[in-house]
C-alpha positions, 0 to 999 in steps of 0.5 A: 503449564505456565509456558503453555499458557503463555504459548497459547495467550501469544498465538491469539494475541498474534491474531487479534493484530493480523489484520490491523492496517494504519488509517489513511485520513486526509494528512496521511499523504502529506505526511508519508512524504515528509517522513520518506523525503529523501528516498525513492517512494511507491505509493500504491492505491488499490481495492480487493475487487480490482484485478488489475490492482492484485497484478500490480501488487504482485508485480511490485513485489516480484521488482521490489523484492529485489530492489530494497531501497525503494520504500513501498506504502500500500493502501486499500480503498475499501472499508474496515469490513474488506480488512481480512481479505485484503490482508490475504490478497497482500500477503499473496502478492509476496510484498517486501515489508510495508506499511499498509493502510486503510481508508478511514474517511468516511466521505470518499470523495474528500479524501480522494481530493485531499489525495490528488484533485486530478485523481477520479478514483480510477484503480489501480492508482500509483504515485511513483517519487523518484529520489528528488521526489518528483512525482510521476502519477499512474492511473491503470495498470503497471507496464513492465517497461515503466517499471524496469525504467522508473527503478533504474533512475 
């Protein structure tokens, strides 16, 4: 009896974290870099209602699923309340293991500022750092052929 308690306390358990994303605030990037120095990085910038954003997701995973020294940080734009769906969509796009992060500003505007001031809000977004940490900023969708190039340097 007490294992079947148990059971049922950890499968519900599970789901009350199903969803949870880290906060994105104005000195998240800034500390991502820090923390992923030294290594490839992908951050990737994206909402539930952007369908060129769900293809790119879909194609990060299929190239970085393979490629496993690249770290991958993702981040949704829209609010706590998309959390479920976005959490489906990420797990449709079969993602290498990630962390995964959520607005958590209230104005949008600061926050994509702090982000990049030369970023407007166009989606998808992507920050592409090679080793060095040079940093190669992509507005719109993926192309194959930057993606294959970039993951050879």
């Amino acid at each position: 009896m007490k294992l079947k308690i148990l059971l049922i306390f950890l499968f519900f358990s599970n789901l009350a974290f199903a969803y949870e994303f880290l906060p994105f605030d104005t000195n998240t990037r800034k500390a991502i870099e820090r923390r992923y120095l030294d290594q490839p990085l992908i951050i990737s910038f994206w909402s539930i209602d952007c369908p060129y954003c769900i293809d790119d997701l879909k194609k990060l995973g299929k190239a970085l699923n393979k490629n496993t020294k690249v770290k991958l940080i993702t981040v949704c734009v829209d609010g706590k309340e998309s959390a479920k769906k976005a959490e489906r969509i990420l797990n449709l796009a079969h993602l290498p293991e990630h962390e995964r992060y959520q607005y958590a500003e209230a104005d949008e505007d600061k926050l994509r500022y702090s982000i990049d001031p030369t970023w407007y809000g166009e989606l998808p977004r992507t920050y592409f750092y090679d080793a060095d940490h040079q940093i190669t900023p992509l507005s719109g969708k993926i192309s194959n052929s930057f993606l294959d190039t970039w993951l050879k340097k």
